[in-house]
C-alpha positions in Angstrom: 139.5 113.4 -121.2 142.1 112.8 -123.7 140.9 113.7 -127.2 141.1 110.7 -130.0 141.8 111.8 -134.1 138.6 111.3 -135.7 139.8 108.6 -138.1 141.7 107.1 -135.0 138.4 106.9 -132.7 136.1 105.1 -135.8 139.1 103.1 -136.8 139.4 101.0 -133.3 135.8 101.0 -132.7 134.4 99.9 -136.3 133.4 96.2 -134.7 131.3 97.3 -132.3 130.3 100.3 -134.7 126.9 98.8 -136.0 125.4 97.5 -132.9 125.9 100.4 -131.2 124.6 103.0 -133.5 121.5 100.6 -133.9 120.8 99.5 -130.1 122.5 102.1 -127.7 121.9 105.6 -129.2 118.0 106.8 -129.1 116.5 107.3 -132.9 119.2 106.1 -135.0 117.6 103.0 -135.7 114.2 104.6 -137.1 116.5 107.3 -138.1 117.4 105.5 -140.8 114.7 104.3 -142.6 112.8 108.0 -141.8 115.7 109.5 -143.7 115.2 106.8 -146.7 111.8 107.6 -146.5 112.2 111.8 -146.4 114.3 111.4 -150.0 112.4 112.2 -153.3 110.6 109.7 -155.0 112.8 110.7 -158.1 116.6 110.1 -156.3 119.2 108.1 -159.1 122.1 110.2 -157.8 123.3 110.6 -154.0 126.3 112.2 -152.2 126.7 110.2 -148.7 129.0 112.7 -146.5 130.2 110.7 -143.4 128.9 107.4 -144.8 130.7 104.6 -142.4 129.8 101.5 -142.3 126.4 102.4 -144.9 123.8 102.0 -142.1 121.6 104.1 -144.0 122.6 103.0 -147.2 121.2 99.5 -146.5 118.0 101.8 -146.0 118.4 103.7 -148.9 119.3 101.2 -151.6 116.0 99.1 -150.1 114.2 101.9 -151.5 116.5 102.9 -154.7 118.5 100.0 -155.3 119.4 101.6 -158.7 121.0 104.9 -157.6 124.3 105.6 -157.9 125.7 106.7 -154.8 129.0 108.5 -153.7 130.2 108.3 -149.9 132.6 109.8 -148.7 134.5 108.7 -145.2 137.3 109.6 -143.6 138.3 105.9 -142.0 139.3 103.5 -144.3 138.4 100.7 -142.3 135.0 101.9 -141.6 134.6 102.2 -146.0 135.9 98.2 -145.6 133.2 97.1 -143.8 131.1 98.9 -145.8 132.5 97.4 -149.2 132.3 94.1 -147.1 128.8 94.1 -147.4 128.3 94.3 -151.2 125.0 96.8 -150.5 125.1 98.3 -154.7 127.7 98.1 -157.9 126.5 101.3 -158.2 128.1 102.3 -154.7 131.4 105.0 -155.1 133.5 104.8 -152.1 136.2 107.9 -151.2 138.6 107.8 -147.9 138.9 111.2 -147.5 137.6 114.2 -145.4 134.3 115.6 -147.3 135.6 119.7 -146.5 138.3 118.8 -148.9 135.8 116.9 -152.1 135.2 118.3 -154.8 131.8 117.6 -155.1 130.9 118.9 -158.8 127.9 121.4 -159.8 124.2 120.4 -160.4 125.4 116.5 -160.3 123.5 114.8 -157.1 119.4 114.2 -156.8 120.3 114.3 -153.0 122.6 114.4 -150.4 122.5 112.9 -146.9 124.9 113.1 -143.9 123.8 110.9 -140.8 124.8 111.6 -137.5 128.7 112.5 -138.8 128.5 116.9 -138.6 128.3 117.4 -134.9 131.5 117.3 -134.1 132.4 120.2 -136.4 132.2 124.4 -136.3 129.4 126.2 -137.9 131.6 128.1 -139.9 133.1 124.8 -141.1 129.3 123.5 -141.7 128.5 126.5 -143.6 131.2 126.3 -146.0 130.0 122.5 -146.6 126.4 123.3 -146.5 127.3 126.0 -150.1 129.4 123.4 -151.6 126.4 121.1 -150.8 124.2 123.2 -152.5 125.9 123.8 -155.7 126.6 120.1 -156.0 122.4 119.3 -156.0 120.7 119.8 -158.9 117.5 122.3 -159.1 114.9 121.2 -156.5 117.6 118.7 -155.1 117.4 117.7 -151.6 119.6 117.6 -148.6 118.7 114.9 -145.5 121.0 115.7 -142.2 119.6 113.6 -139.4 122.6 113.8 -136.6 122.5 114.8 -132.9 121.7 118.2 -132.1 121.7 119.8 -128.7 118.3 120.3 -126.7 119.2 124.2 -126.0 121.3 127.2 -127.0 123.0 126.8 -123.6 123.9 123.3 -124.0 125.1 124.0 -127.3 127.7 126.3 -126.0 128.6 124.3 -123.2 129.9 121.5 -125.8 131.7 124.3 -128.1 133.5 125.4 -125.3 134.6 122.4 -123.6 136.0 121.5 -127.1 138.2 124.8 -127.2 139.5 124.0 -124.2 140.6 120.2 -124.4 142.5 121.2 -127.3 143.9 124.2 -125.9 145.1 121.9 -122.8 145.9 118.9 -125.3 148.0 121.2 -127.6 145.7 120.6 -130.9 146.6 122.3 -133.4 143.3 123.9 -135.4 142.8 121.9 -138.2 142.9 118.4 -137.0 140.0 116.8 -136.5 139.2 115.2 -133.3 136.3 113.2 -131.8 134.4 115.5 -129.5 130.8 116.1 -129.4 129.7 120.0 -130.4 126.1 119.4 -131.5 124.2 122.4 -132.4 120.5 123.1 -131.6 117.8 122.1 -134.3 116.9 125.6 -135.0 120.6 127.2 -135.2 121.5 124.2 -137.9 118.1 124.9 -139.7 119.0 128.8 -139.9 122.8 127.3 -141.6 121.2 125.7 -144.4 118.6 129.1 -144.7 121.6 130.9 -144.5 123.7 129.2 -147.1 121.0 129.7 -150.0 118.8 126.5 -149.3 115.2 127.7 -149.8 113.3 126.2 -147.3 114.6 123.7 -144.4 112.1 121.7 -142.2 112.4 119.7 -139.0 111.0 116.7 -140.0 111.5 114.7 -136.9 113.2 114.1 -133.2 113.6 111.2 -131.1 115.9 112.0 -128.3 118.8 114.1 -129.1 118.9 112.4 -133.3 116.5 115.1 -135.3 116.2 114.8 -138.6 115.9 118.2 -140.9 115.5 118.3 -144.5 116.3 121.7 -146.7 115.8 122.1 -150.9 117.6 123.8 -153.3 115.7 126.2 -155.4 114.1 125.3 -158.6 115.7 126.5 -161.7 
């Protein structure tokens, strides 16, 4: 299996992107309107990390079309598609990796991240999850519905079939490739518990796409 660069892999699949996401992986399609659903009646400001082509945009702005919402994405053509479809004026687009945003303090009602953080390290997730954290306001919320692995074993499986494609492949740590590492509900609940979020809850699971939802303390 030869890996792909992350940007690379979106990049020559973004017209097929949609459709597949929608019709061929199990929960994504009520993922998105749970996750719309899960966010506080109160949300004006949202951080989108990993935001595509705005699948769940189109379900949040149904429900907030006022907000003012920043995604961030690292394939620029993925971010056209999603400018193509004129979804909010309100809508902040930024072609970037999110582990390098500067995210500000005690700015964003919510954040969201659909099914864009498995293919990352927990140490890498943790590090995003505290920057995360600081960037919600007091009693902000944080919706991460992605695919997680069934069990600790599989978990590791994926992890270590990562390390050593790149090892073989030469991949320098660093760059980010497309390869699937999901963790298990429960170890990415204990992240977010771990990185200061009060409470975390597994809201919901449909195949491998489980939705979790964790709050920032109130001031």
């Amino acid at each position: 299996m030869k890996l792909e660069t992350m940007s690379g892999f979106f990049k020559a699949r973004v017209d097929s992107y949609d459709v597949h996401m929608l019709e061929e992986v199990a929960g994504c399609r009520e993922g998105y309107t749970r996750m719309a659903n899960a966010l506080p009646e109160q949300t004006t400001s949202l951080l989108d990390l990993g935001c595509g082509t705005g699948l769940e945009l189109h379900e949040i702005f149904h429900r907030f079309p006022d907000a003012a919402v920043t995604g961030i994405d690292l394939t620029d053509s993925m971010l056209e598609e999603l400018r193509r479809k004129h979804l909010s004026p309100n809508l902040t687009l930024i072609c970037g990796d999110y582990f390098s945003q500067d995210f500000g303090k005690d700015h964003f009602d919510a954040a969201v991240s659909f099914q864009s953080l498995h293919h990352f390290k927990p140490e890498a997730k943790i590090g995003l999850y505290q920057r995360v954290l600081n960037a919600l306001k007091p009693g902000g919320v944080y919706l991460e519905c992605d695919y997680m692995a069934a069990t600790a074993k599989e978990e590791a499986f994926y992890f270590a079939e990562n390390e050593r494609l790149r090892a073989e492949q030469g991949i320098p740590e660093g760059v980010f490739c497309h390869y699937d590492t999901p963790c298990t509900p429960e170890h990415q609940r204990q992240m977010l518990l771990d990185t200061g979020f009060v409470s975390c809850e597994i809201l919901w699971r449909e195949g491998n796409t489980t939705l979790l939802r964790a709050t920032r303390a109130e001031a």
